[in-house]
C-alpha positions as CSV (number, residue, x, y, z in Angstrom):
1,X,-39.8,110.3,133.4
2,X,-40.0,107.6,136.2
3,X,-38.3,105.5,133.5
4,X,-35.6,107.7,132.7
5,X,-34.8,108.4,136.9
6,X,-34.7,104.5,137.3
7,X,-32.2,103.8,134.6
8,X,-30.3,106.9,135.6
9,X,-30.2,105.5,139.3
10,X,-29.2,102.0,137.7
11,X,-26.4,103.3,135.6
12,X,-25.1,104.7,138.5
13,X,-25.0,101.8,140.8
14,X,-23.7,99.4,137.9
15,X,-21.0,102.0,137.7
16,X,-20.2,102.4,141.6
17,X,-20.3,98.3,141.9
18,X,-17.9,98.1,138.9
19,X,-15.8,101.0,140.3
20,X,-15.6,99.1,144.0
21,X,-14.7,95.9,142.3
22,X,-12.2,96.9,140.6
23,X,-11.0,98.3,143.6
24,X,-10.8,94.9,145.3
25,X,-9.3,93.6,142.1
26,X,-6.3,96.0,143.2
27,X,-6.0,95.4,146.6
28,X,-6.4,91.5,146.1
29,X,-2.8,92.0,143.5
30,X,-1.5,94.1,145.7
31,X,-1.6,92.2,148.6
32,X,-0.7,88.8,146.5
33,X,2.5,91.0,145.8
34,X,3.1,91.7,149.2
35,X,2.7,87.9,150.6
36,X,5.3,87.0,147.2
37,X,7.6,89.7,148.0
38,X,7.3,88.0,151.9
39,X,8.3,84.9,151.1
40,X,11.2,85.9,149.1
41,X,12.2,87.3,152.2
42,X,11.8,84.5,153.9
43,X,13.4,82.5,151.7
44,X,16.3,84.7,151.5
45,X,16.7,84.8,155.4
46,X,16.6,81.0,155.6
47,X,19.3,80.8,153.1
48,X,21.8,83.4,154.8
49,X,21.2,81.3,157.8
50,X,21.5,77.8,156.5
51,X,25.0,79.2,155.2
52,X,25.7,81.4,158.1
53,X,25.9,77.7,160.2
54,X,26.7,75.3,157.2
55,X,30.1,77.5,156.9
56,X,30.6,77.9,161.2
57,X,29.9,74.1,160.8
58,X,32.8,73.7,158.5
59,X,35.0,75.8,160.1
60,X,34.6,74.1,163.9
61,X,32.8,77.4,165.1
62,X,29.5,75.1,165.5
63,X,29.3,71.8,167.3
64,X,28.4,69.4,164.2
65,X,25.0,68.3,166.7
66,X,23.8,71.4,167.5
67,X,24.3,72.2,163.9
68,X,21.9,69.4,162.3
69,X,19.6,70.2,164.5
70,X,19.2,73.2,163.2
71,X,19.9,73.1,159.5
72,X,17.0,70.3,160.1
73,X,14.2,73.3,160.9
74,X,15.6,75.7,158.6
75,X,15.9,73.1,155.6
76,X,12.0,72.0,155.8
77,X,10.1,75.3,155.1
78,X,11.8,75.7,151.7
79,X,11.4,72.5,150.8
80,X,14.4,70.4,151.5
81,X,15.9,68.0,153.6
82,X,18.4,66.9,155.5
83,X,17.2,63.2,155.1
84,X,19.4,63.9,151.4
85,X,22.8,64.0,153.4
86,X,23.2,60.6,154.9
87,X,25.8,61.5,157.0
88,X,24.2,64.6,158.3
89,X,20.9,62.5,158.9
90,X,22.7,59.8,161.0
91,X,24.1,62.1,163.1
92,X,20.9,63.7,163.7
93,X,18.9,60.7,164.4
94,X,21.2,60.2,167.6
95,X,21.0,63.5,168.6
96,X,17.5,64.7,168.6
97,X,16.0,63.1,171.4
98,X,18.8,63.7,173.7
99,X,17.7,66.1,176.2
100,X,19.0,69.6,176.3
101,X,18.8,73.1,178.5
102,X,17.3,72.4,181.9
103,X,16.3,68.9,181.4
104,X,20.5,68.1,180.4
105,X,21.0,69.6,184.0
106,X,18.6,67.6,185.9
107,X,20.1,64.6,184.5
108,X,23.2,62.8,187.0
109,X,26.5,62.9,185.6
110,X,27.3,59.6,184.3
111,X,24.1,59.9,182.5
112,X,25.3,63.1,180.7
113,X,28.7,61.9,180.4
114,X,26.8,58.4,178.4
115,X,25.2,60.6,176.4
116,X,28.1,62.7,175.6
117,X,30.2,60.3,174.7
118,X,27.5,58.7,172.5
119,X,27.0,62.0,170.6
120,X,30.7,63.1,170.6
121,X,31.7,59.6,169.1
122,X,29.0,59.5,166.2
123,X,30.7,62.9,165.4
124,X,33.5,61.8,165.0
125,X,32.9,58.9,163.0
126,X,31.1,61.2,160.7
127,X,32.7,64.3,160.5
128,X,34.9,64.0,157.1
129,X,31.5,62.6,156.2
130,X,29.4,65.3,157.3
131,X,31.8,68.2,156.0
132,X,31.7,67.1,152.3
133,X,27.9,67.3,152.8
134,X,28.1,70.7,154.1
135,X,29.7,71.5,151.0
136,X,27.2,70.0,148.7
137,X,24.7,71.6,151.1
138,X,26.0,74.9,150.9
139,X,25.7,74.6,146.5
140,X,22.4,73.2,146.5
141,X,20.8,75.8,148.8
142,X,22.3,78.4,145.9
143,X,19.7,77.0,144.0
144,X,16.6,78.7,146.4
């Protein structure tokens, strides 16, 4: 009797442990499809933007600087980089550490007008450079 009770009682917990792990089994795929389906997203956002300024680039809508600087943050969470278009890369390397936004303003004039001129000529001197990269650029991110 006892015997019968106790395997009765065992049955039933095997089954409601089974029962509950499955149950985690299904949450655990469905939120691995939610976190894939995420990303996509992401990725899909990142893309619309890296072509959104690759394209206002090209067409002069987007000061070539201010553009690598941000292709630069939106290339390196899928992966890429903009170390792969030389041009592009030069003309970030003299931009980034120039000071923007408040700290541009506290700087005096002849300072800003240095560093203008420094930027503005490197953009020039790379700017048929820099749009055939854009072009390649705007192809390869097809690809994500």
């Amino acid at each position: 009797m006892w015997k019968t009770f106790l395997l009765i009682a065992a049955v039933i917990i095997i089954a409601g442990m089974v029962g509950y792990a499955a149950y985690l089994l299904l949450a655990l795929q469905k939120q691995k499809k939610a976190l894939l389906q995420a990303r996509r997203n992401r990725i899909h956002r990142i893309k619309e933007s890296l072509e959104i300024i690759a394209k206002a680039m090209l067409n002069g809508d987007c000061n070539l600087s201010e553009g690598v600087l941000r292709l630069k943050m939106l290339l390196e969470p899928v992966g890429m980089s903009l170390k792969h278009y030389s041009a592009m890369w030069r003309l970030y390397e003299t931009v980034e550490d120039m000071p923007t936004h408040e700290a541009r303003r506290e700087l005096k004039k002849n300072e800003r007008m240095r560093l203008d001129l420094q930027r503005e000529s490197t953009e020039a001197e790379l700017e048929s450079k820099i749009k055939l990269e854009l072009n390649r650029l705007l192809t390869d991110i097809q690809t994500l």
